[in-house]
Structures are given as C-alpha cells and as structure tokens.
C-alpha positions as CSV (number, residue, x, y, z in Angstrom):
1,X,49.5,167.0,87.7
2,X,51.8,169.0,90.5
3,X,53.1,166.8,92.9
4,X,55.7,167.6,95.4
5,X,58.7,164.8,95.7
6,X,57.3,163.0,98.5
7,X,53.9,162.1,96.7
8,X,55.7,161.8,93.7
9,X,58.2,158.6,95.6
10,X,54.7,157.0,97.1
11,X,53.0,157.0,93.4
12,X,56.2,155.5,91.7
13,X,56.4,153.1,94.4
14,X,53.1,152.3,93.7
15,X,53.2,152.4,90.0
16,X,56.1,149.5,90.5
17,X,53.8,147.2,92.3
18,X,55.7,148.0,95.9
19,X,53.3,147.0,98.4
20,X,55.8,146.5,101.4
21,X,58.7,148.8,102.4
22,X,61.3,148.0,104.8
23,X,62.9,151.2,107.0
24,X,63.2,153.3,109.6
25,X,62.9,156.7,109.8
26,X,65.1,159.9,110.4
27,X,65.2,163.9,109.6
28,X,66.3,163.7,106.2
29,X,63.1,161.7,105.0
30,X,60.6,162.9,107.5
31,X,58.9,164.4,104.2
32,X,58.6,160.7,102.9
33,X,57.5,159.4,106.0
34,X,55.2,161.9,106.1
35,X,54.0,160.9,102.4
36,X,53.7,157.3,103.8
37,X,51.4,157.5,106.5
38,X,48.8,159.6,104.1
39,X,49.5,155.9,102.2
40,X,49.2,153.3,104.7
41,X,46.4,151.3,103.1
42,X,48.3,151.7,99.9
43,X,52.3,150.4,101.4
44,X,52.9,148.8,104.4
45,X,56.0,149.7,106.3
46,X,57.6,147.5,108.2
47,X,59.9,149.2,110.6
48,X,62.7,147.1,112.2
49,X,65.2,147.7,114.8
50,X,68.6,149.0,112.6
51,X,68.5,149.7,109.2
52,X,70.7,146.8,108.6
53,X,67.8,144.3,109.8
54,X,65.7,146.5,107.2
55,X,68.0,145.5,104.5
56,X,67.9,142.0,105.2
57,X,64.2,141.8,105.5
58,X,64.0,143.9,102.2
59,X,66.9,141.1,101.2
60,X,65.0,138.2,102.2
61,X,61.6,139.6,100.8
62,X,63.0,139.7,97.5
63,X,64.0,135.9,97.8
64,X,61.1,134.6,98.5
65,X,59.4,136.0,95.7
66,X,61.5,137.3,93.1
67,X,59.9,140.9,93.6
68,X,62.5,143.8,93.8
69,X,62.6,144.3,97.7
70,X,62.8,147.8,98.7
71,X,64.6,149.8,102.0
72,X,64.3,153.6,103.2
73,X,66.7,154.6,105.3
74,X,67.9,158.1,106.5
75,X,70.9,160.4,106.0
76,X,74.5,159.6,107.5
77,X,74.3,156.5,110.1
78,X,70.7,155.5,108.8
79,X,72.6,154.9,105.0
80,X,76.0,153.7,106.5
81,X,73.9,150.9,108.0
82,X,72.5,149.9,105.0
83,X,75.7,149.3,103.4
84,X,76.4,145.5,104.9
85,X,72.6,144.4,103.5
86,X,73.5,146.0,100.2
87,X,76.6,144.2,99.7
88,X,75.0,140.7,101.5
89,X,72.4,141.1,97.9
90,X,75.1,142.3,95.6
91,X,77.4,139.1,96.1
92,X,74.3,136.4,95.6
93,X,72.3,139.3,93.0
94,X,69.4,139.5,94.7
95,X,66.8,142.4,93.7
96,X,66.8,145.4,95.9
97,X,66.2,148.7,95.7
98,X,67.7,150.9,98.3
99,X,66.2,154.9,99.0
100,X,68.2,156.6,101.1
101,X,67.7,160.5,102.4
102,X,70.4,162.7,102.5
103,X,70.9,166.6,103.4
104,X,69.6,169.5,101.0
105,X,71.1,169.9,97.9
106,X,73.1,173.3,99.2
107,X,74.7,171.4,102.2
108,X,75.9,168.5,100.2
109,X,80.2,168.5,100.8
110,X,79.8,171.1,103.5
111,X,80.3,168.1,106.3
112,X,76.4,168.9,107.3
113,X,74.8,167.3,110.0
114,X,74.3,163.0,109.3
115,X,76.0,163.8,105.7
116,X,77.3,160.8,104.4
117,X,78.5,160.6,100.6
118,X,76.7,157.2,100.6
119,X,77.0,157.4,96.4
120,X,80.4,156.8,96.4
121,X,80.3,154.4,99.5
122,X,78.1,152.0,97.6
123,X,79.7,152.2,93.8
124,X,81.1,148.8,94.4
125,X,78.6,146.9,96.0
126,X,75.6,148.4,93.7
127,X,74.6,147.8,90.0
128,X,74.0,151.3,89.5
129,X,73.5,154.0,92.1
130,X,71.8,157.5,91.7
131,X,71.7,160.9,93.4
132,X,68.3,162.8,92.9
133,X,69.4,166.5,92.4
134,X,65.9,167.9,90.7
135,X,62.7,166.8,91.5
136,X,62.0,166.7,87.7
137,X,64.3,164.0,87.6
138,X,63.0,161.7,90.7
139,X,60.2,159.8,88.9
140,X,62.4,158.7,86.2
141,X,65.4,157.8,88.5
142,X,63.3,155.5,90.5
143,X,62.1,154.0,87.5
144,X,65.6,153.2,86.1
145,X,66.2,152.0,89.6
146,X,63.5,149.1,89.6
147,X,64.3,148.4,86.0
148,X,68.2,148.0,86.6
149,X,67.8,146.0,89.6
150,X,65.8,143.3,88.1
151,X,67.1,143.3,84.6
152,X,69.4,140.9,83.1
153,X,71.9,139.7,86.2
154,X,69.7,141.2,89.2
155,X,71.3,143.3,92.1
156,X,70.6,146.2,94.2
157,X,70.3,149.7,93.1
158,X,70.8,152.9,95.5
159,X,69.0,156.1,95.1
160,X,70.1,159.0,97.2
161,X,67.2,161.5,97.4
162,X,68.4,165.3,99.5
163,X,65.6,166.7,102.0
164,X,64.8,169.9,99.3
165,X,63.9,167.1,96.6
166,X,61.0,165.3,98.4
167,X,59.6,169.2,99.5
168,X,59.6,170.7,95.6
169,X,56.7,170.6,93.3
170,X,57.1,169.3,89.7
171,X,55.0,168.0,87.2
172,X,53.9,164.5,87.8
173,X,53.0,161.4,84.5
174,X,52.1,158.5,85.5
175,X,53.8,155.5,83.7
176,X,53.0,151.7,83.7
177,X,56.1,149.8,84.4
178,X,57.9,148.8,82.0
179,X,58.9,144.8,81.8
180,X,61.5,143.5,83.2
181,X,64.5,142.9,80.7
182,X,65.6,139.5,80.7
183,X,68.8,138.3,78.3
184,X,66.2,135.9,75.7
185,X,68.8,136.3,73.3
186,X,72.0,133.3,72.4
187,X,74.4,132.4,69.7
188,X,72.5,129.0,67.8
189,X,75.4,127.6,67.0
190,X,77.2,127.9,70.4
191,X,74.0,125.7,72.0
192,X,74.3,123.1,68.9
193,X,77.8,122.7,70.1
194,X,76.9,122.6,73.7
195,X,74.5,120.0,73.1
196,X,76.7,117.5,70.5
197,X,79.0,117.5,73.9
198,X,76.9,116.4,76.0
199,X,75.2,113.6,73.6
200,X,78.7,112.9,73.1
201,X,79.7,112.4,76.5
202,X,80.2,109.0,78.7
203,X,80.1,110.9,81.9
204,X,78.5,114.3,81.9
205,X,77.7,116.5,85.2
206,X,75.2,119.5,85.4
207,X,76.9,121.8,87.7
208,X,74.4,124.8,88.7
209,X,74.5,127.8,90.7
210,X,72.2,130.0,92.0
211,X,71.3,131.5,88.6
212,X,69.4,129.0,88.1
213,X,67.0,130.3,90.6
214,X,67.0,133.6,89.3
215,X,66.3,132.2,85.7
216,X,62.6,132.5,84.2
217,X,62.2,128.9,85.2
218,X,64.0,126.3,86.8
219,X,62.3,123.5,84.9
220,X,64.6,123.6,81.8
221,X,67.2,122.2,84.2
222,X,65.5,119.4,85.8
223,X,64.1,118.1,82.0
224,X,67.8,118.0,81.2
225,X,69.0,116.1,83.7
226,X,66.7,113.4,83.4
227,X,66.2,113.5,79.3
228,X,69.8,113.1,79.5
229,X,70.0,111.4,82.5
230,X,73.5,113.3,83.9
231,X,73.7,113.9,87.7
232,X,73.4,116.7,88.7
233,X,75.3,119.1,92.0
234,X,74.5,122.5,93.1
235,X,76.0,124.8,94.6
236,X,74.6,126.6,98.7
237,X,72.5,129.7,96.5
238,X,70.9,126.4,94.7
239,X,69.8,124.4,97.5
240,X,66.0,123.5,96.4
241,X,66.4,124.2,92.8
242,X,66.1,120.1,92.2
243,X,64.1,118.8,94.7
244,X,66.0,116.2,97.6
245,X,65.1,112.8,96.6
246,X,65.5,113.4,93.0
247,X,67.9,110.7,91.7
248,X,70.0,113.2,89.7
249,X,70.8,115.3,93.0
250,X,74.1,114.3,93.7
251,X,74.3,116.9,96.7
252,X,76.1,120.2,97.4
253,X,79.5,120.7,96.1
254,X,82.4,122.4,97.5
255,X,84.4,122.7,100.4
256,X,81.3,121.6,102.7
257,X,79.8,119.7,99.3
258,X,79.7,116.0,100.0
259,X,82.2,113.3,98.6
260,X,80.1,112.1,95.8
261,X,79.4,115.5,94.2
262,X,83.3,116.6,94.7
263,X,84.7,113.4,93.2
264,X,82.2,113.6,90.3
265,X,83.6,116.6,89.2
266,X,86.8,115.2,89.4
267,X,86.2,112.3,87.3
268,X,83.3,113.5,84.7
269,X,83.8,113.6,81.2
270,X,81.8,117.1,80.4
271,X,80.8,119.4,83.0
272,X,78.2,121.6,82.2
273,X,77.7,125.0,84.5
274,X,74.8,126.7,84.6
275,X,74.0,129.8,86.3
276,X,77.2,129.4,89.0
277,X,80.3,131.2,88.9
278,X,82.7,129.3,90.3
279,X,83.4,130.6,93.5
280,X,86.7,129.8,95.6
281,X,84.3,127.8,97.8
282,X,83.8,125.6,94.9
283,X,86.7,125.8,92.7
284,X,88.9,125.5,95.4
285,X,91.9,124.9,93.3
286,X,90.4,127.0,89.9
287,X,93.8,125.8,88.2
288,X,92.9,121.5,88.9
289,X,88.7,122.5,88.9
290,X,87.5,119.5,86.7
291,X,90.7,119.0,84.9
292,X,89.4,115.7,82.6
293,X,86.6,117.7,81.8
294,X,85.6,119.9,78.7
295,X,84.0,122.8,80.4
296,X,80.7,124.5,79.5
297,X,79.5,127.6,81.2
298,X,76.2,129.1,80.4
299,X,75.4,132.3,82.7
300,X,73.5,135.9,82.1
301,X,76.3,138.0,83.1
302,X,79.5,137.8,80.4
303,X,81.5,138.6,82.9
304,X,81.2,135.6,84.7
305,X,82.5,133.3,81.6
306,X,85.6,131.8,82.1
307,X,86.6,134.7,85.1
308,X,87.8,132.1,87.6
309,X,88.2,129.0,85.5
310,X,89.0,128.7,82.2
311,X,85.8,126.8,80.1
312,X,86.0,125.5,76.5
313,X,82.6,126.6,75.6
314,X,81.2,129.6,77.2
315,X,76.9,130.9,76.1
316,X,75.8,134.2,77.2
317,X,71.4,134.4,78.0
318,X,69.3,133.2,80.2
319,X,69.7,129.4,81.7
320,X,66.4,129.4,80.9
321,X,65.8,130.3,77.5
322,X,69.4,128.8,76.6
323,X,68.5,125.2,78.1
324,X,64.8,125.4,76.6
325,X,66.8,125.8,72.9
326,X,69.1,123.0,73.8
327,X,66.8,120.6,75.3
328,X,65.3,119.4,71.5
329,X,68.7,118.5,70.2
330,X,69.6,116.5,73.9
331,X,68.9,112.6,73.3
332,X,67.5,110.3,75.2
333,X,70.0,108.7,77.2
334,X,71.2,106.6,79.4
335,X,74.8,106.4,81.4
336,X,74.3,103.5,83.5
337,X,78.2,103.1,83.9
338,X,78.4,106.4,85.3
339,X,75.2,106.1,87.8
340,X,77.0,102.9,88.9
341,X,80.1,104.8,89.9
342,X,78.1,107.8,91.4
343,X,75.9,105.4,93.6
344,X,79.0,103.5,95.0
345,X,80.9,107.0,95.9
346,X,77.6,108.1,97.7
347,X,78.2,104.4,99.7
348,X,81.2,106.4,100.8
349,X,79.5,110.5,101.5
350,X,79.4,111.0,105.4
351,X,76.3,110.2,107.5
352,X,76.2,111.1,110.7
353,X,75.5,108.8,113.7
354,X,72.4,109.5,116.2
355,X,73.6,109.7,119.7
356,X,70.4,109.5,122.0
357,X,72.5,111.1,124.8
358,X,72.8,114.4,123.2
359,X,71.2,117.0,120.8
360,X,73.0,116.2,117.0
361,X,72.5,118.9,114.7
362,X,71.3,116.4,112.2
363,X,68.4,115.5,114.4
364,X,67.6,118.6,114.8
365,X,67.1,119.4,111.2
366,X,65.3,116.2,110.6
367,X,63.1,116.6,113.3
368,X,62.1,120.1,111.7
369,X,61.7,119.0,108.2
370,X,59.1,115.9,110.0
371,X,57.2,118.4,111.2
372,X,57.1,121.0,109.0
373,X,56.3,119.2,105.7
374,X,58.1,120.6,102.2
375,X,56.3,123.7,102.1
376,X,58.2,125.4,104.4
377,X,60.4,128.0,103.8
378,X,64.2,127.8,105.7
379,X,66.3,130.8,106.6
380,X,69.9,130.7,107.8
381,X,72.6,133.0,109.4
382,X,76.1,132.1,108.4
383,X,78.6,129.8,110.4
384,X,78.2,125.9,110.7
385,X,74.6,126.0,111.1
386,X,74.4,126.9,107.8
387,X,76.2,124.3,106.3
388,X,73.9,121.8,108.4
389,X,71.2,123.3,107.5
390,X,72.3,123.2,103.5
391,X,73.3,119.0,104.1
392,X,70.6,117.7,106.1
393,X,67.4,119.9,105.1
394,X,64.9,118.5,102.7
395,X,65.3,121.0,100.5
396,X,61.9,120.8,98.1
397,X,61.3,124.4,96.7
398,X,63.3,126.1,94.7
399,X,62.9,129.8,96.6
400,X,62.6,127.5,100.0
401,X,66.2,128.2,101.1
402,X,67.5,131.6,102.0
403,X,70.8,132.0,102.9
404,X,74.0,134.6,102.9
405,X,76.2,132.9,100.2
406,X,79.0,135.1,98.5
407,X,79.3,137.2,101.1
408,X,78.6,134.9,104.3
409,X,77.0,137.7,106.6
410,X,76.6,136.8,110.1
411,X,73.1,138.6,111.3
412,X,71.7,138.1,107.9
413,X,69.1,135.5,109.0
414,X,66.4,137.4,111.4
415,X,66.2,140.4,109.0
416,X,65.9,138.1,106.4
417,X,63.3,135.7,108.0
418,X,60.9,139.0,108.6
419,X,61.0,140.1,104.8
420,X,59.9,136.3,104.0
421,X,57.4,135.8,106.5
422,X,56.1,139.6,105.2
423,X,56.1,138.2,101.5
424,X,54.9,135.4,101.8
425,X,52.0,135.8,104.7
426,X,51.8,134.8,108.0
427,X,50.1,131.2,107.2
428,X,53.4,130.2,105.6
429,X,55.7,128.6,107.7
430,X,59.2,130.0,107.8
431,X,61.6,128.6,110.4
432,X,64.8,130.2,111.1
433,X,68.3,128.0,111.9
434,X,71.1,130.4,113.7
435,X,74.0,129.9,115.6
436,X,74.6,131.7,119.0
437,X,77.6,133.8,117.4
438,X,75.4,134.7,114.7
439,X,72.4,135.9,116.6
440,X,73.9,138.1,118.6
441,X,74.5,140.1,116.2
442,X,71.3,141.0,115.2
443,X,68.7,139.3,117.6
444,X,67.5,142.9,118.6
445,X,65.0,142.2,115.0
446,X,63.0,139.9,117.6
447,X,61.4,143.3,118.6
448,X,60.0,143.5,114.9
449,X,58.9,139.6,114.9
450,X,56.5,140.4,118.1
451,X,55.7,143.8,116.8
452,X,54.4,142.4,113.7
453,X,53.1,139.6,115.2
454,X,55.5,137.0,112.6
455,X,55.0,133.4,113.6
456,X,59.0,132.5,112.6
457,X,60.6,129.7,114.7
458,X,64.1,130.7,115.6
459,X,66.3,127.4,115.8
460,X,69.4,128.4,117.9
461,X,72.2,125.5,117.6
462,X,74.1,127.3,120.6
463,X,77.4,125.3,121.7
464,X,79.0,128.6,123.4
465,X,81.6,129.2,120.5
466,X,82.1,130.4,117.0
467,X,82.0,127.6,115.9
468,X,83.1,127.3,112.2
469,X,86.2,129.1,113.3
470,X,87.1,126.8,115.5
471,X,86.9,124.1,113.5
472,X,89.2,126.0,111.2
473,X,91.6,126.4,114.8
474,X,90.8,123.0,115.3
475,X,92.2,121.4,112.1
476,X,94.8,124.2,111.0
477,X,95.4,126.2,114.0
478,X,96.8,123.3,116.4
479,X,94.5,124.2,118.6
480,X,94.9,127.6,119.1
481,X,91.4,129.1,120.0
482,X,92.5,132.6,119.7
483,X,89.0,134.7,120.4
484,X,86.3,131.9,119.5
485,X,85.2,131.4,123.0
486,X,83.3,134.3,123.4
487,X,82.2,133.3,127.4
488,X,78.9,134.5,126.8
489,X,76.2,133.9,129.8
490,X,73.2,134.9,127.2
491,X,70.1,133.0,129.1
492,X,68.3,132.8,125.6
493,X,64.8,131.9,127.1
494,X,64.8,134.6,129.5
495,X,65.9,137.1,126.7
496,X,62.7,136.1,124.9
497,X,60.3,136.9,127.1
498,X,62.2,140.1,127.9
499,X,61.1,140.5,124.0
500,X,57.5,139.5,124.7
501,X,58.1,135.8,122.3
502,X,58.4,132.5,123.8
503,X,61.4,130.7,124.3
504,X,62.7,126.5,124.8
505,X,65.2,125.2,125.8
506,X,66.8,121.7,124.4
507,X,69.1,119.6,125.7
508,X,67.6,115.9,123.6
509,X,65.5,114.7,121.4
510,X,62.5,114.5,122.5
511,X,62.2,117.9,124.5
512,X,63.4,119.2,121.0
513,X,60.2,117.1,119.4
514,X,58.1,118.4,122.2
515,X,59.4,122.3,121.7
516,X,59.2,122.3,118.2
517,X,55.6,121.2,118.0
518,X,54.4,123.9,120.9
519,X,55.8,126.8,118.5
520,X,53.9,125.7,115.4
521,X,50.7,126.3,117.5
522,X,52.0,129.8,118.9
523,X,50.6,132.4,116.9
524,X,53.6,134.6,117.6
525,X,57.5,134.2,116.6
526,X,59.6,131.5,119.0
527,X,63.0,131.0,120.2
528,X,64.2,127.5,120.6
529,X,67.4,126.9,122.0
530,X,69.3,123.6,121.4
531,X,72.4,123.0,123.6
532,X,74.8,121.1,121.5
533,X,78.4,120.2,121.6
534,X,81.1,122.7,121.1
535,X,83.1,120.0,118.9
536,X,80.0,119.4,116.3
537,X,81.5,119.5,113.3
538,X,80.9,120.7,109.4
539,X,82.1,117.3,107.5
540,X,83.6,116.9,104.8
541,X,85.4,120.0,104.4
542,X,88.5,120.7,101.9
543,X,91.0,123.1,102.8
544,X,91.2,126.3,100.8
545,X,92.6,125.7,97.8
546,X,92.4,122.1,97.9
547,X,91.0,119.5,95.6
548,X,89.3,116.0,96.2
549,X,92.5,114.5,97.5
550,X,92.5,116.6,100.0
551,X,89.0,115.8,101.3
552,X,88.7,115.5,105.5
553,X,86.3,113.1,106.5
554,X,86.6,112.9,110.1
C-alpha cells in the first residue's frame, strides 16, 4: 500500500509494540505530529517541558520495563537537547530509540534554519545512528533501530528523519518484529573452568553489575549464590537485583560501597564478575582491584573483558544463559569460615545514629520504605541523595531502582520518574528522592506530573548546597567551598502550587511521617521538602583511586 513517511513512522511504531512516545514538537516534524494525532488512541504522547526531560522519561520508561523507550524531538535545539538523555542511557545501556526531525534533504550543510548535524553529534554516545535520506528506506531503518537498541549489550539508537521524508509516498509492507537478539551462545569449556574455581575456592565473591538486570533473568544469580553459598556485592545499576535482607547481600561496593563489601574483595579467594565493568567508582585502584583474587568476568559485550582490570578467566553471553550452564556443575557448599569473617566486618560497616532533633537522611528513607511497602518503585537524581538513597533503601525488585550511574546526570530523576509512572500505571507507586542542586535543574517537568495527572512523590533532601561537592571540598579541599553554596531562596512549597501540585515542608520526623502519608492519598504528584543539615554526609567513601586502606569512616 502507498503510504506517505509520516504514516509509514506511526505503523512501524506500532508494528514494534510502541504504545507511549515521549517529545515535543517543532517545524521539522509537524508532518509526524500531524500523523500522531490521526493516532492518539493507537500511541500516547506524552509531551514534557524540554526535550531533555523527554529523554529521561523515555530513559526511565525503558527501565522500568525493559521495553525500548522511544523520544521525538525536532530539528536543531529540539535534537541538541536530546543529546544529555542519550548519553545518561548510553553509559548504563539502557534501550532507547531516539527520532529526531531535521531540515529537507536539499538544505542539509547549507546552515538552514534549526539545522543541526545531530548524526555526527551523537556517533559517540549512540550504538548505531541513522539518517533517513529516501522514504523507501524509513521503514527498514526504524526497524534496524529497535532491533540494535535492544540486541545483545542494549543502548540507544538515533534516527534522523529530514522534513521531505515524512511528506513522500512510498510503498508500504508491513512486518512483524523480529526477536530481539540476545548473545545465548558461550565457550563450554570456559564455564567448566569457571565453575572448577569456584568449587575450588575457600572464599569466593559474586561481584555483579548492572548486566545482570538487563540479563534474561536475574534468578540464575541468586541460585548461585546460595547453591554455592558465596556472598554476594553489587554495584549502584544493581541495587534490587538480590533482594535486601538476603543473607548473601553483602551491600554496595565502591567508593560509597560499605566496609564489608570493599574488604571482601580485598580478601576473597575467587571473585566472580558478572554483568559489571569495573568502573573507576569500583575499581578505584584497577592495578590493586582484588589482588589475592583469580578473576572471572562474564559480560555480553567483549569489550568489556578485562578493559579496566586485568581477569584470568574472561566468558562472553548472556549472565543468564552462561550462569544457567554453570549452575549444574556448582556444588553444594558451604564456607562457614568465610561467612564468619564477612559477619564480623559487617559488625564494623557504618550505621548511622537517629537524632530526634533533626531530619537524618536515613530516617527519611526508612520512613518511606515503612510506608511504601517493597513494591515500590525509587527514582533518584545524582549527588548525595543518591548514594542515601542506594545504602538505606530496601531495595526488593530488581527494575525497582532507577538511577543515573555511568554518567551521574544531575536532572535525570523527574524525567525519569514520569517515564516510570507512564510504564508502569498510575496505581504503582513511584517516589522520587532529589537533592535541591539537582532539581533545579530540571524541576520545570513538574508541569508534565500535573498535566498528566502522575501521582509521583518528590522527596527533596534540601540542605542549601551541592552537597557531594562539598563533601569532596570538605575532605580534600581544606575547606575551600569554591561555588557550592549556591544562596538559593527557592521557597519549594510555594513553587508547587505555582505548578498546581502540593507541596510539605519538613523540618522532623514526625511532620516527615505526617507529610509522607497525606501524599500517598493525593491523587496528583507531591513535593516534599526535608530541611536537613548542610554537613550530612555520604559515609564510607574512598578517595579516587584509593583502595580499602584508604577507607574514611567518619
């Protein structure tokens, strides 16, 4: 059938399974936009404030559920502004697919009006990135597009449509999808080995990564751990993947992991990585990273193995499928010298001390989790509510944590809150932590919360500076608060009902309590903002390029 490029975008969409699209609108896709009003009962667009909150809700959509998320922005600005979301997805692979319009194909490199070469902007922050120059070859493209994003290591994917594509008429075939392409594939022998190391081993650690999430399944990993019994740390894009309270979570590890989980690594016998790459925030010192340790690494992307630390045994495929292989040949075990040493380090991880005089961030987080129950789903911006939020949350579900970890974007979380509560429905409960530094950048998404009527409770932890700089100032900087004390005179309650939402203010405990449980009943999204003390800290924390010697503790 003849289709023009505009219906041909809305079928392929459709044919993909999109059934929400995150955007705003502009001249160079006026023909799609056009296209997607004739579809409203078929797509839903949600249409935020800046593109950049569109690519975090599209961002924080596709984390929720595993679904490709999907963005249209304009030409020019509307692209440029995409280019922060894009990268925030590319660093922790997320799905995403990201359309962008762009000027006909005649005034492309003529400097035309909101012409932006967004192509070659995005080359390093995409998997793969496309410029539609035909209409014959749009249908196709997108299809590529959805397939690259979600197969093997998942990321985002860019397609750059010109205005003359989604006005001509081509021939139009319909295609089912085609399935998503998953690495089931491993070398045998390379798993027997894996597994005679770890039977072999007197203190073995499971080290995992947010791969693990993105895995077919996560419950390969937790029958390993407790088959095998080895402890087990994770790093921030894990949080969830093994429930709290599950004797083999250790904790988080890194420079904000906790003693227990940094020391193990220092002292186990075989380390095995799954799904985790690494980073600097982990391997602090990549040189000392587990140095009494024979190193395992099992991850999707080849890359990856052995890139920042060198590993004795390195399997390419899917944590998934490789663990499932590996898991018949693990025995039965148990490493009761081991546990003995882990529980008398975790005598020694940090715990921080009430004080019923002020509003402890700890509380705070407690308090929600109370309330909430372990369904909920938690979203963060970036800075030391973060880190708070990764220590002291509950953490239950394994896609119940959404947060900005390789590339620590302040502004993420409200974008990426919306494209939750979107996914997910507006009877799941998705609460919001954010600092004040963060939320400035991107609180003008509250619009999109009340326009779309998105129950999401905004926790602000606002102690009036940026606040994991500081600390950095604090500790290394003598002092020196050189631009972290922004002076800000933001009345944050008032702002809310300036945005039609309803807004708290905290000071303790129980108006905190009392707050929190008056937004769960509002139909509508919430701001709560709790006042807390400018010297809160993030403990432990390592220095970069430390190791566990190195630990601060207070």
């Amino acid at each position: 059938m003849q289709l023009n490029g505009s219906q041909i975008f809305v079928e392929v969409l459709c044919e993909q399974g999109v059934d929400t699209l995150f955007g705003y609108p502009g001249g160079a896709v006026l023909n799609l936009y056009d296209e997607l009003y004739k579809n409203s009962d078929r797509i839903t667009h949600v249409l935020t404030a800046h593109e950049q909150g569109a690519a975090h809700a599209a961002d924080g959509y596709a984390r929720a559920t595993g679904r490709t998320g999907v963005v249209l922005a304009t030409s020019g600005p509307g692209a440029t502004n995409l280019v922060t979301g894009i990268a925030t997805a590319y660093m922790d692979s997320v799905p995403m697919v990201a359309f962008t319009g762009n000027v006909t194909t005649d005034g492309i490199g003529r400097d035309s009006f909101q012409e932006a070469y967004i192509e070659g902007i995005t080359m390093p922050i995409t998997k793969h990135n496309f410029t539609v120059r035909r209409v014959e070859e749009l249908a196709d493209t997108m299809r590529s597009a959805f397939r690259i994003a979600q197969s093997g290591r998942k990321g985002p994917v860019l397609v750059d449509i010109p205005k003359d594509v989604t006005a001509a008429v081509c021939e139009f075939t319909p295609k089912k999808p085609e399935p998503i392409r998953t690495v089931t594939t491993f070398n045998a022998e390379q798993v027997k080995w894996a597994a005679d190391l770890i039977n072999a081993a007197q203190r073995p650690l499971v080290y995992f990564g947010g791969g693990v999430r993105s895995a077919a399944s996560c419950q390969p990993l937790r029958d390993l751990l407790h088959k095998a019994e080895i402890p087990a740390t994770y790093t921030l894009m894990a949080a969830g993947v093994v429930p709290y309270g599950d004797p083999m979570n250790i904790g988080m590890v890194g420079m904000h992991g906790c003693y227990t989980s940094n020391r193990a690594v220092a002292d186990c016998d075989v380390l095995i990585a799954v799904g985790t790459r690494f980073s600097d925030r982990v391997a602090l010192n990549p040189k000392t990273f587990a140095k009494n340790a024979t190193i395992i690494q099992i991850d999707i992307d080849p890359s990856e193995l052995g890139k920042n630390v060198e590993v004795d045994l390195s399997i390419v495929g899917d944590a998934a499928y490789v663990l499932n292989a590996m898991l018949p040949q693990i025995e039965e075990k148990k490493h009761p010298d081991w546990m003995k040493m882990i529980h008398e380090w975790q005598a020694q991880d940090y715990h921080p001390v009430s004080d019923p005089t002020r509003l402890m961030p700890h509380q705070v987080i407690g308090e929600v989790c109370n309330q909430c129950g372990p369904e909920a789903v938690y979203v963060t911006d970036v800075g030391q509510h973060q880190m708070w939020a990764a220590q002291y949350l509950r953490h239950a579900k394994s896609r119940g944590f959404i947060t900005s970890g390789g590339l620590g974007t302040m502004g993420f979380g409200y974008g990426a809150a919306i494209g939750a509560q979107m996914a997910l429905g507006r009877d799941q409960r998705v609460v919001m932590f954010t600092g004040d530094g963060s939320f400035h950048m991107n609180l003008n998404e509250a619009c999109t919360a009340v326009s779309y009527e998105l129950p999401i409770i905004t926790v602000i932890f606002n102690n009036s500076v940026l606040g994991m700089v500081r600390q950095w100032q604090t500790i290394f900087y003598e002092k020196r608060y050189s631009q972290t004390d922004p002076h800000r005179k933001t009345d944050f309650v008032k702002l809310a009902e300036g945005f039609g939402l309803k807004g708290y203010r905290c000071t303790n405990l129980p108006e905190f309590q009392a707050a929190f449980a008056d937004a769960m009943k509002q139909k509508g999204p919430t701001w709560i903002e709790c006042i807390i003390d400018k010297d809160a800290k993030v403990l432990p924390m390592i220095p970069g390029g430390g190791d566990i010697n190195d630990i601060i503790m207070e």
